[in-house]
ROZA-898791 format. One record per residue (C-alpha): residue number from 0; x, y, z. Coordinates in pm, 1 decimal. Each point is the difference from the previous one (the first is absolute). Example, Ala and Ser with C-alpha at 12.3 -4.5 7.8 and 13.67 -1.06 7.14 Angstrom:
REM residues 2
{rec 0,{1230.0,-450.0,780.0}}
{rec 1,{137.0,344.0,-66.0}}
END
This chain:
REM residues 399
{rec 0,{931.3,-121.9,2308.3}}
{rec 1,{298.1,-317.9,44.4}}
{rec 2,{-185.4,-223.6,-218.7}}
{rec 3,{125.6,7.9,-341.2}}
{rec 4,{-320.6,-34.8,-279.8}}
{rec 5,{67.1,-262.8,-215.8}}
{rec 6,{-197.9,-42.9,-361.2}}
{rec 7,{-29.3,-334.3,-55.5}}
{rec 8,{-227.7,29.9,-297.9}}
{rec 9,{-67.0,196.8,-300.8}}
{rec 10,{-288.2,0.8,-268.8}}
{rec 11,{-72.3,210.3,-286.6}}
{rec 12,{-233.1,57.9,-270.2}}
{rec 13,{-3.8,288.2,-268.9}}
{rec 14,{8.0,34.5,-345.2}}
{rec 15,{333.6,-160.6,-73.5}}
{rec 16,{-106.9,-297.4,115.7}}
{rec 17,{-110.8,-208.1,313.4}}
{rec 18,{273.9,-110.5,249.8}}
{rec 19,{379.8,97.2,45.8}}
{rec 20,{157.5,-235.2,-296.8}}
{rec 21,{-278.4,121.5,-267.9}}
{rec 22,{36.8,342.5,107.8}}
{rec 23,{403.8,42.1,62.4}}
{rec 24,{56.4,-188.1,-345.2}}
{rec 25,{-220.6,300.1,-150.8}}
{rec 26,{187.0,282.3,135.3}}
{rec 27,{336.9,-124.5,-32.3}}
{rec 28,{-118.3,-123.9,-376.4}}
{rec 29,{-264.0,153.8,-253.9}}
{rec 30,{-302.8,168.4,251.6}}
{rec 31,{-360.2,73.1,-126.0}}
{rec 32,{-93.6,297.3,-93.9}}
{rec 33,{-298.8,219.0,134.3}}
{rec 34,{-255.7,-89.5,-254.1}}
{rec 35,{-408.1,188.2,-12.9}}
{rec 36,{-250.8,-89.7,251.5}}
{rec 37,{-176.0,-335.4,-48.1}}
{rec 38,{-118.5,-166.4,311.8}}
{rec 39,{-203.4,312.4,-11.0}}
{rec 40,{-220.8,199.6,-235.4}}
{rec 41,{89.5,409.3,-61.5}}
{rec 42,{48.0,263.5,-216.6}}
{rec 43,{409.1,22.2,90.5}}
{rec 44,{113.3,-247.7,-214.9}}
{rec 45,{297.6,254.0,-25.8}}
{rec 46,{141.7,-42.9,299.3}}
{rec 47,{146.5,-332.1,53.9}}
{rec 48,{37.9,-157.8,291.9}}
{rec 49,{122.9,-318.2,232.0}}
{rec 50,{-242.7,-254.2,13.5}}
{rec 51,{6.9,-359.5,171.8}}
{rec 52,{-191.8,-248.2,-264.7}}
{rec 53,{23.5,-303.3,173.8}}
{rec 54,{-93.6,-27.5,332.3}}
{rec 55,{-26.2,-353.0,175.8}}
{rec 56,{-348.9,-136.6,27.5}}
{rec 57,{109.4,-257.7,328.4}}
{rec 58,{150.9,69.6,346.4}}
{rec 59,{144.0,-259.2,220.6}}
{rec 60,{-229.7,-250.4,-183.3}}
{rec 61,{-308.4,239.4,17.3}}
{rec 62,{-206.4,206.7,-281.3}}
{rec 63,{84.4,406.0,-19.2}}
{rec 64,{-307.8,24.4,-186.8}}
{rec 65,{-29.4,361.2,-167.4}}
{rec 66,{-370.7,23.4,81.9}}
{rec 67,{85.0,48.0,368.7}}
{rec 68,{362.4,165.1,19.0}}
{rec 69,{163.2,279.3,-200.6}}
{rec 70,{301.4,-47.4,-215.3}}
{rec 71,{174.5,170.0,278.8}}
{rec 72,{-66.6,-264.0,256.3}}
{rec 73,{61.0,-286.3,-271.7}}
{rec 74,{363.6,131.9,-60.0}}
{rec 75,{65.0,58.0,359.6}}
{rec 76,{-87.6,-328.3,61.8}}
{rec 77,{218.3,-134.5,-316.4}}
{rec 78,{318.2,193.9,210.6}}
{rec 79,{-111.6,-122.7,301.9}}
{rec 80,{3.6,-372.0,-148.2}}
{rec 81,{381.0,61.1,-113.4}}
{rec 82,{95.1,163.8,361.3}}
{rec 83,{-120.3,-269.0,180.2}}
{rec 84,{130.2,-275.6,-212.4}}
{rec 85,{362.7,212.3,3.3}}
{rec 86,{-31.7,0.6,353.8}}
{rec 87,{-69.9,-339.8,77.4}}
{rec 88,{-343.5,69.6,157.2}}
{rec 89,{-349.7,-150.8,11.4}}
{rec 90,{-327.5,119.8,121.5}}
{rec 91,{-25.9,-251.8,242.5}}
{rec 92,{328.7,128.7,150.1}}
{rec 93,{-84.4,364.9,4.8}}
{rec 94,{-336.5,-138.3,242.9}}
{rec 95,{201.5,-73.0,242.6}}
{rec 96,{192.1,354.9,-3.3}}
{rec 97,{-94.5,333.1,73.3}}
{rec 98,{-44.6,149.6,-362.2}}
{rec 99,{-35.9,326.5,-158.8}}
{rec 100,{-61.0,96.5,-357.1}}
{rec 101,{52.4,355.4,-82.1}}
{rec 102,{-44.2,59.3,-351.7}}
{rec 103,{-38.7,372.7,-125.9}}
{rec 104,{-275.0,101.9,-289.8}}
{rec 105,{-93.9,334.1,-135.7}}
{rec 106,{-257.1,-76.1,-207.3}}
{rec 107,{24.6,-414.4,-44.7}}
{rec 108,{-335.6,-30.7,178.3}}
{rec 109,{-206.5,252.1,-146.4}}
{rec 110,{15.8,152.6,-392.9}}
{rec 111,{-30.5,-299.9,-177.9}}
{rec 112,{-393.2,-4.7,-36.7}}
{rec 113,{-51.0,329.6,-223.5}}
{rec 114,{-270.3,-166.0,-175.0}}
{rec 115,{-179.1,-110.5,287.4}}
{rec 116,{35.0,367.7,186.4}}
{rec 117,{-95.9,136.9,-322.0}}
{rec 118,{-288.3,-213.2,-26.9}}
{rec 119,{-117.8,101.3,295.3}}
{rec 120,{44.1,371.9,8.7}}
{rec 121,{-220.8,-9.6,-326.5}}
{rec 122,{-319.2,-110.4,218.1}}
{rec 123,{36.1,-370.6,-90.3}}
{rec 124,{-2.2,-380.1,169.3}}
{rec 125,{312.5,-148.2,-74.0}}
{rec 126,{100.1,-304.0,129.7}}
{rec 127,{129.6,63.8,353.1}}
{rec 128,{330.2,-279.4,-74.5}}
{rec 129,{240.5,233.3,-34.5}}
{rec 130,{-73.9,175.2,311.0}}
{rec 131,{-10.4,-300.5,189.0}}
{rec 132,{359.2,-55.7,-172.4}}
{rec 133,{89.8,325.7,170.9}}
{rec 134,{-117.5,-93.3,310.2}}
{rec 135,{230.6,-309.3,-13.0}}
{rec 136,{305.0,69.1,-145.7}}
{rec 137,{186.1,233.2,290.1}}
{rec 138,{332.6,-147.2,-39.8}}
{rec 139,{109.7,-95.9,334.4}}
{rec 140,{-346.8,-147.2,97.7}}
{rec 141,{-41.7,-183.8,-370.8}}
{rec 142,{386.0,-151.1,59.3}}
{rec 143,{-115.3,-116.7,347.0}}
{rec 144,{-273.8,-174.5,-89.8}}
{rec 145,{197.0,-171.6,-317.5}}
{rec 146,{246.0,-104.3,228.3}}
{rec 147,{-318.8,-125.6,271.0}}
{rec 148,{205.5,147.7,289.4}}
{rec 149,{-109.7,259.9,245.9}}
{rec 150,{259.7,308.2,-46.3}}
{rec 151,{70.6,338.0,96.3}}
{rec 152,{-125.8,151.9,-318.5}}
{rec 153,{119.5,380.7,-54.6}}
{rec 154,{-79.2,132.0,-354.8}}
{rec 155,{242.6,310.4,-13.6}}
{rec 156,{-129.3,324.0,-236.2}}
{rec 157,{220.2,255.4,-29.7}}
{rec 158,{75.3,96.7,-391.2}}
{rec 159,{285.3,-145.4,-168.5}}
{rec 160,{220.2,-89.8,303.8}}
{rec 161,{-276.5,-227.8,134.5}}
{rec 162,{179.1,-351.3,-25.4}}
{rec 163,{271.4,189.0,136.9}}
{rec 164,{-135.7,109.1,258.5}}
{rec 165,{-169.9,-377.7,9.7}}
{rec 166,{323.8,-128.2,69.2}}
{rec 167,{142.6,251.3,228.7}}
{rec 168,{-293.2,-56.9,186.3}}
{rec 169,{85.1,-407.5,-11.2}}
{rec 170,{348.4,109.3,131.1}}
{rec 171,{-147.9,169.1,319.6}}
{rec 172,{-260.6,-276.0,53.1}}
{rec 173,{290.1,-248.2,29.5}}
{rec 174,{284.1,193.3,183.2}}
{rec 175,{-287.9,140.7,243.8}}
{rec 176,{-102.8,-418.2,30.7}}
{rec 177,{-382.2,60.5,-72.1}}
{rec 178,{49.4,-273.2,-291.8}}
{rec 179,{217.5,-276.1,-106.1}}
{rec 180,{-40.8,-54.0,-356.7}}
{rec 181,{-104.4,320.8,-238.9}}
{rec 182,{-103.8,12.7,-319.9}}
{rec 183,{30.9,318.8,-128.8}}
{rec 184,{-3.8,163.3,-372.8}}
{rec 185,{-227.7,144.9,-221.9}}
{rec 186,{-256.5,-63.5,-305.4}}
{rec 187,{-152.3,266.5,-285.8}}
{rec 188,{-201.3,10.4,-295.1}}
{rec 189,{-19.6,202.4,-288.2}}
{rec 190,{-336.3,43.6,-73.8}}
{rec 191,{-221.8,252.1,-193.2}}
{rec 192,{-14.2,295.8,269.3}}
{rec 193,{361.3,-14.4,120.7}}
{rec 194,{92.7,16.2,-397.2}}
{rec 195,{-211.9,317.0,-32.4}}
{rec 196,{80.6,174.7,294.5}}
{rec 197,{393.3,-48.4,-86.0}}
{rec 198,{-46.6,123.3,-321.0}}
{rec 199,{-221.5,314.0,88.1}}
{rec 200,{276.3,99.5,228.3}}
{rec 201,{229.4,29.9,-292.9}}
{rec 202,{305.9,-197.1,141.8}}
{rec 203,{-80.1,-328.5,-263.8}}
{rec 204,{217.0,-122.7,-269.6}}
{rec 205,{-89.5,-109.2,-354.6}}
{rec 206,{329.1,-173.9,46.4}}
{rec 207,{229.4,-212.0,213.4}}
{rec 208,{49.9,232.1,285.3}}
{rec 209,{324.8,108.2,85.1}}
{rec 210,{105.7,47.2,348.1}}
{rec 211,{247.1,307.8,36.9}}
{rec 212,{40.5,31.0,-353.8}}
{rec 213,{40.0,380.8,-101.6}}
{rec 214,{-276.0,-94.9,-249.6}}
{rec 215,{-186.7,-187.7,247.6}}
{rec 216,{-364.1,69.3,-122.1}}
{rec 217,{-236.2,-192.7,298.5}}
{rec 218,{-75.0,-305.4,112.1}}
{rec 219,{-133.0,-344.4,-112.1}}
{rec 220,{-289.1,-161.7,260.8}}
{rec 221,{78.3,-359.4,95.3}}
{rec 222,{-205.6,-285.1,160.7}}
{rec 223,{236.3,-270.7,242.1}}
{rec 224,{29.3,-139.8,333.2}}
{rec 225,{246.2,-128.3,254.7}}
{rec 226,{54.9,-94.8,344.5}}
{rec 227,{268.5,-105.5,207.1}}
{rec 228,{15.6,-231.6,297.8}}
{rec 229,{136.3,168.3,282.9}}
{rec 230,{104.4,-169.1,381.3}}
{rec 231,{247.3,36.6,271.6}}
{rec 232,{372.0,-149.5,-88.2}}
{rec 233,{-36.0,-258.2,274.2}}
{rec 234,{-339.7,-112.9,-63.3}}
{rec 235,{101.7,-27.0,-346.1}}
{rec 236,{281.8,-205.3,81.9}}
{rec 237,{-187.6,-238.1,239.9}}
{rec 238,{-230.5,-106.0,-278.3}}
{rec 239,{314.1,-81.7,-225.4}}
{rec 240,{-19.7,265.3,-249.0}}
{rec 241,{372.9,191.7,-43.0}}
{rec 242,{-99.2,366.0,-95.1}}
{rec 243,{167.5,160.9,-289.7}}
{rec 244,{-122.5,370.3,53.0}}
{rec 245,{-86.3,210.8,285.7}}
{rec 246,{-225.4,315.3,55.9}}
{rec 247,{227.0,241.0,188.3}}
{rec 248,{-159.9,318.6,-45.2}}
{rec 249,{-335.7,227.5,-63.4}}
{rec 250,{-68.0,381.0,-14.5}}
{rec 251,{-304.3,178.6,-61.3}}
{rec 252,{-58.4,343.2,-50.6}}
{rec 253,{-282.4,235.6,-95.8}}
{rec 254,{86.1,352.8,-127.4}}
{rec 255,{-345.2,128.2,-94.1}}
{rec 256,{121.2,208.5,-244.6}}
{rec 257,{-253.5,-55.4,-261.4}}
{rec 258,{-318.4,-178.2,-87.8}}
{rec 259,{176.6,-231.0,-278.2}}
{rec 260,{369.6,170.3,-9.9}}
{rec 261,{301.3,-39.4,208.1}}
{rec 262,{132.5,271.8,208.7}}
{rec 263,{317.6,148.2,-234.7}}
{rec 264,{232.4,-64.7,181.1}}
{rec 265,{-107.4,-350.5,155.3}}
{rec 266,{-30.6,46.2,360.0}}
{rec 267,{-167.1,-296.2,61.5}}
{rec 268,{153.9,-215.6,-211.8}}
{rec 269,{364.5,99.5,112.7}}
{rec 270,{-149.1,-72.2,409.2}}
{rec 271,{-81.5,-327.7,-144.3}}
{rec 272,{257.4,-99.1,-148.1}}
{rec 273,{208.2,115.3,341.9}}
{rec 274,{-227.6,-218.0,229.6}}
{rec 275,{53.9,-296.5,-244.7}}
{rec 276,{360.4,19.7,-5.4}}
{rec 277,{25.7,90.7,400.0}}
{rec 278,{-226.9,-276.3,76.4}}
{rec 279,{215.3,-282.1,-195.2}}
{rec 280,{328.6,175.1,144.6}}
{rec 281,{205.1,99.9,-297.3}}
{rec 282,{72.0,331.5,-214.7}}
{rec 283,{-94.6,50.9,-389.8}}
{rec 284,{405.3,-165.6,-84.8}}
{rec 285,{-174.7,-340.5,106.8}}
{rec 286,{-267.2,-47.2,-262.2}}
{rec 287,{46.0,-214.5,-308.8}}
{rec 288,{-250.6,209.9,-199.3}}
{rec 289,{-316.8,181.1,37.0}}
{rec 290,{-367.0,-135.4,-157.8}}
{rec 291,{-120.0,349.6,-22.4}}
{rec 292,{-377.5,99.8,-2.8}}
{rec 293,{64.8,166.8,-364.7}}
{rec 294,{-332.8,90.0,-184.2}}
{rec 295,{113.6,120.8,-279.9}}
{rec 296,{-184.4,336.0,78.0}}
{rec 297,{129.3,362.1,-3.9}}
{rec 298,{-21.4,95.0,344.1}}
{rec 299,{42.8,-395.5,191.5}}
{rec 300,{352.9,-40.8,-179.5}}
{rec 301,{116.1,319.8,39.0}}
{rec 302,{-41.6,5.8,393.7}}
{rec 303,{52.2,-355.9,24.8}}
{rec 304,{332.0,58.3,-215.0}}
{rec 305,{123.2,272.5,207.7}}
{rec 306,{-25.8,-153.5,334.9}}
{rec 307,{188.5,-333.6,-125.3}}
{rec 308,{247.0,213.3,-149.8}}
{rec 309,{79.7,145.0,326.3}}
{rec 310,{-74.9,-274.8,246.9}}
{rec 311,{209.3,-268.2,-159.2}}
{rec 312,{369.8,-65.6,-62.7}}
{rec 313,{124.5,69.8,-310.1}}
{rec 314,{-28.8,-307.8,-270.7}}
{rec 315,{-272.5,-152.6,161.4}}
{rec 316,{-205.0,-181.7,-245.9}}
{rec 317,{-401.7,86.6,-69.6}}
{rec 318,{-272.9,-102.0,-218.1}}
{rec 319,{-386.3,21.0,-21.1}}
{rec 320,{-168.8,-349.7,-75.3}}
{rec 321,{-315.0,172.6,-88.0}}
{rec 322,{124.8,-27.7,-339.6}}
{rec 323,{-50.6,-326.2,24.4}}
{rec 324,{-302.4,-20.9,193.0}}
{rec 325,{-172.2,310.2,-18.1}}
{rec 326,{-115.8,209.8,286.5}}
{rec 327,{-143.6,-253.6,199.4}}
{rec 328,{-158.9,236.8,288.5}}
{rec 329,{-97.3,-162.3,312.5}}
{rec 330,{210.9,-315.8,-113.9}}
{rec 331,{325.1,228.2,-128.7}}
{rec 332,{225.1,-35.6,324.6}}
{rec 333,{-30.4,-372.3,38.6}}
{rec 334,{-22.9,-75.2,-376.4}}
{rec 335,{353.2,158.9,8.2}}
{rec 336,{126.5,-164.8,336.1}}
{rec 337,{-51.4,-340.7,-164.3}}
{rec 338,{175.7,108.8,-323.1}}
{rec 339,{276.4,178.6,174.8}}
{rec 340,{49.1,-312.7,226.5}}
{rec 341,{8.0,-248.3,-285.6}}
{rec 342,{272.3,211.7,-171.3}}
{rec 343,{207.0,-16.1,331.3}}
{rec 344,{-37.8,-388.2,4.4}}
{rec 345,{172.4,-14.2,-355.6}}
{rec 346,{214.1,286.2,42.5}}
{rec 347,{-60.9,183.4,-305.4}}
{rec 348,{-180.3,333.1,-1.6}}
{rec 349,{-237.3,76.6,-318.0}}
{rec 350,{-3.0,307.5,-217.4}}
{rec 351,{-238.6,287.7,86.4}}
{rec 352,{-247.9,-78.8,-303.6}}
{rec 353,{-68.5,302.6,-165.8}}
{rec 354,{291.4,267.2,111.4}}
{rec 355,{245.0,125.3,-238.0}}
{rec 356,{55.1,366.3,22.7}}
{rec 357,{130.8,145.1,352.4}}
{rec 358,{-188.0,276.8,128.8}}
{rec 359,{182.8,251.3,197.9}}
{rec 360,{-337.4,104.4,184.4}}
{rec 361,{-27.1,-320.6,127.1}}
{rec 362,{400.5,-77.5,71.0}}
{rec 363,{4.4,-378.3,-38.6}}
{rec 364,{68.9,-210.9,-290.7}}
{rec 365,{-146.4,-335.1,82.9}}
{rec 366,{141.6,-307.7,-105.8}}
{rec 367,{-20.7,-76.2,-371.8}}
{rec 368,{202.0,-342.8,-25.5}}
{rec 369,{4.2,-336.3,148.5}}
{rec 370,{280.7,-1.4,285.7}}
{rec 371,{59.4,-225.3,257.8}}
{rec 372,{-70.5,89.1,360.0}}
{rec 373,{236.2,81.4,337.6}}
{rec 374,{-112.1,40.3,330.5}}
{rec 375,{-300.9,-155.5,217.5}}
{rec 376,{-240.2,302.0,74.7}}
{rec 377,{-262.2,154.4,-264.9}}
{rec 378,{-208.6,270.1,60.9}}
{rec 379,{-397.9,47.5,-166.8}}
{rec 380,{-159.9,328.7,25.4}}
{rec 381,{-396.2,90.8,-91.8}}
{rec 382,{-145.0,313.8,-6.9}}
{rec 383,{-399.0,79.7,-34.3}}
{rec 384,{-284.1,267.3,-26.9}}
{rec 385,{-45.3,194.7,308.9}}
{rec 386,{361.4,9.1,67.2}}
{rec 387,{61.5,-325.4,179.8}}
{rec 388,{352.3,-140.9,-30.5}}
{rec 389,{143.0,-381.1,66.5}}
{rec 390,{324.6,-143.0,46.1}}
{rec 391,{177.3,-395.6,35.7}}
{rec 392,{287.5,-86.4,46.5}}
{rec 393,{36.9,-404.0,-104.4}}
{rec 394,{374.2,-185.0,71.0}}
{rec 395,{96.2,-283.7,-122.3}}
{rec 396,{148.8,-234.6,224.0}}
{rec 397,{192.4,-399.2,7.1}}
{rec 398,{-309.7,-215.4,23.3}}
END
């Protein structure tokens, strides 16, 4: 528990664009839109949503060829080819380390073949590609075998705090010294079944959603990766690299409240929130501002709202990015730690897209202008179906 986690590297891609410049300069500036489905084929053209349209056909000098991975593999390997060349790292230097990617999913490897399922379950012979594309494309094992390097693969599935949990998981793995180099984050897809299950549960927007809005109508669906390169301070150091950011802290919770809503008054989420902030050693008065979890649904901001309103000190700054990203599931956490680290390496914090009218069920107003930022610690929170609950704690630190 001495060793201080260092992230040495950082890689995003989502639908504002792929790496840190492309995607800061779109937040801070003029960001997309949601816009209707069209990497996919339904009858929702209604309900807008996130998408990634260019995805990176080469890896490290090697073909991502659609025919044998998913689009969520091919962006997790785009953010993987941005953390590693952030954090100064080849392949041929992670052989010669004990390595560990950790990437979380919830449905990345598995709903983007409704044609070929529904094929099938009509009595017919499709063409068994797609399947064989499922086969291949868990995450962890797909990144591993891009990178030709013989890993600790964990592919973490636990609703929308997966790549949370992904890199709380990367935090034990190094402070417990079962690894020395983790690559931990998250990838997800909108595709045709996620997009009609979202919208059947009646928590989807027509519009930009609008996280903790009092007219906050749903949420948008979002496809993106990222990934962060995670080691040990001094092994960090001993290769040359000067580490800008640490991981100090991760809590997880489950409540079990509900089958897709949080318990009201956020029992879980409040216990981890606590274990994040005990574990990195400071009270609520430290953090710069708070990347909340912030759906844009009824019930999520409304407990969400209450418990920040409570656990915090008074002032501190919030926003939602998943008005600029969507609601990326499995990918949501780490989509968000990339974003929310970016913002503390330029020391501005963004608007939270989409709020404008305070809602005193919730009890927070997020942030609605561009304002510089104070401090060095930042906390991200995800919640998910089932009740599960994740909390980091990130701090910024002299290089």
């Amino acid at each position: 528990m001495s060793a201080r986690i260092a992230v040495t590297g950082i890689g995003c891609i989502c639908a504002q664009g792929r790496g840190g410049p492309e995607i800061m300069e779109a937040l801070y500036g003029t960001p997309k839109p949601p816009e209707p489905p069209s990497t996919f084929a339904t009858p929702l053209a209604d309900f807008p949503v996130f998408e990634v349209h260019q995805i990176p056909d080469r890896f490290r000098g090697g073909t991502l060829d659609p025919d044998r991975f998913t689009r969520a593999v091919r962006m997790a390997a785009a953010a993987l080819d941005e953390a590693l060349a952030s954090a100064g790292l080849a392949p041929e230097t992670l052989r010669g380390r004990r390595t560990a990617i950790v990437m979380g999913t919830t449905v990345g490897v598995t709903l983007s073949d409704a044609p070929f399922y529904r094929a099938y379950a009509a009595g017919g012979r499709p063409n068994t590609g797609p399947y064989e594309r499922f086969l291949q494309s868990n995450p962890s094992l797909a990144l591993a075998e891009l990178l030709g390097i013989r890993a600790m693969p964990f592919t973490v599935v636990n609703a929308c705090a997966s790549s949370t949990d992904a890199i709380g998981l990367g935090l034990d793995l190094l402070r417990a010294g079962l690894a020395d180099c983790v690559l931990a984050g998250g990838t997800d897809e909108v595709g045709e079944v996620n997009h009609t299950g979202f919208s059947s549960l009646l928590i989807y927007s027509k519009s930009r959603c609008r996280p903790f809005d009092a007219h906050r109508d749903g949420l948008n669906l979002g496809s993106g990766a990222a990934i962060l390169v995670m080691e040990r301070e001094g092994d960090a150091r001993q290769r040359g690299a000067k580490p800008e950011f640490y991981l100090t802290g991760y809590g997880t919770a489950a409540d079990g409240h509900h089958l897709t809503a949080p318990h009201p008054e956020g029992r879980g989420l409040r216990r981890a929130i606590g274990g994040a902030l005990r574990e990195s050693g400071i009270g609520p008065e430290a953090l710069a501002f708070v990347n909340a979890h912030g759906t844009a649904t009824r019930d999520n901001d409304q407990v969400e709202g209450r418990v920040l309103s409570r656990m915090l000190a008074p002032g501190t700054p919030v926003i939602s990015t998943k008005g600029y990203t969507g609601h990326t599931l499995g990918a949501a956490g780490a989509v968000e730690a990339a974003i929310s680290l970016w913002a503390m390496r330029r020391g501005r914090l963004m608007p939270s897209a989409g709020f404008q009218v305070f809602d005193t069920e919730c009890g927070i107003a997020p942030n609605k202008e561009l304002r510089p930022l104070a401090g060095s610690y930042f906390l991200s929170t995800s919640l998910g179906f089932g009740g599960v609950n994740a909390a980091l704690v990130f701090m910024r630190g002299r290089g």
